[in-house]
C-alpha positions in Angstrom: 64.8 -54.0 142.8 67.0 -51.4 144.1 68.0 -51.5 148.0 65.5 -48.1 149.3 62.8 -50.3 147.6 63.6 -53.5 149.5 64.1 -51.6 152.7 60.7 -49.6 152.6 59.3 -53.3 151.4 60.6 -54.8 154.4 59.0 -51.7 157.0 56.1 -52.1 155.1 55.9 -56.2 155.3 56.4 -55.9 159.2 59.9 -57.1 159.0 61.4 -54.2 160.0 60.6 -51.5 162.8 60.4 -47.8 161.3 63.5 -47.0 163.6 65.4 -49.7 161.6 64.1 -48.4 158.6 65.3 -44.8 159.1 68.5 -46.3 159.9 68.7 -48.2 157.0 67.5 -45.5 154.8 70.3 -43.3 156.0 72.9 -45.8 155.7 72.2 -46.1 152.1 72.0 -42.4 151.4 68.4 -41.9 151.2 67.2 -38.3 150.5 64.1 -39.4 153.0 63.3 -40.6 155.7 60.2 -42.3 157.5 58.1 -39.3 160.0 57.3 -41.6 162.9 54.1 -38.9 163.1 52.8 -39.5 159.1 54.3 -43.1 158.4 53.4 -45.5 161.9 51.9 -48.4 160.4 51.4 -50.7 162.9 51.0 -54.3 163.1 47.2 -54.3 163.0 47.4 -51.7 159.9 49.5 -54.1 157.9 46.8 -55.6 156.0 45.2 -52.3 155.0 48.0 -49.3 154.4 51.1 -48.9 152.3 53.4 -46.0 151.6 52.7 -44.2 148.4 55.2 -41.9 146.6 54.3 -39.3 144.3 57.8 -37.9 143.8 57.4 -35.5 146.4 60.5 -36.5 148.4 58.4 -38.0 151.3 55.8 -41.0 151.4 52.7 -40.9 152.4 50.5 -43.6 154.7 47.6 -44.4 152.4 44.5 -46.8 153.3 44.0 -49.6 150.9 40.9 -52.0 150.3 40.6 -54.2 147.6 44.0 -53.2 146.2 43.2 -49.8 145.7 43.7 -46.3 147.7 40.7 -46.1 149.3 40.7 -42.0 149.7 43.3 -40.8 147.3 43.5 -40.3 143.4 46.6 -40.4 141.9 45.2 -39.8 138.6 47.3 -39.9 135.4 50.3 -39.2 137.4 53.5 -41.3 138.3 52.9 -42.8 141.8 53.9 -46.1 143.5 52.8 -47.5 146.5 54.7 -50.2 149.4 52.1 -52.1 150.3 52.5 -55.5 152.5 56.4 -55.3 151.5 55.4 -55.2 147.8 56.1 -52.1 145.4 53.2 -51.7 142.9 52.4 -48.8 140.1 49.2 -46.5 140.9 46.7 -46.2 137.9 44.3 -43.8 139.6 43.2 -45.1 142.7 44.6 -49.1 141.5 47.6 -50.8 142.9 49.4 -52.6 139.7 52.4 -54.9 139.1 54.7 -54.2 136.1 
């Protein structure tokens, strides 16, 4: 797992605060950072959103139930998703580990 992974992974496990993160990220030479107006999840969310990327250059806060997106489609496209400090492979609207 490379370091970005483990440091969105930690945001998105509640071990880390979003400031932190973007510090992190920046530290490392991230071509991102976290939008503090897109990607909030707080500590009551944890449970229920992740961060999915869909190559775009940013990641966006998804709801999840059941371990899958609960209003998004990722279709036959590539797409992962940080969910509860976990990195998993979207299969259309599923969250799966390699």
């Amino acid at each position: 797992m490379n370091t970005i992974t483990e440091i969105i992974g930690k945001y998105t496990a509640g071990e880390a605060t979003l400031e932190d993160t973007n510090k992190a990220l920046k530290e490392e030479g991230a071509a991102f950072h976290l939008d503090p107006d897109r990607n909030t999840i707080a500590d009551d969310e944890r449970q229920h959103f992740g961060l999915l990327d869909t190559g775009t250059g940013s990641l966006d806060k998804v709801e999840i139930e059941g371990m899958k997106l609960k209003n998004m489609d990722c279709g036959d496209m590539y797409a992962l998703c940080t969910f509860n400090g976990k990195t998993y492979k979207v299969k259309g609207t599923e969250l799966v580990e390699d």
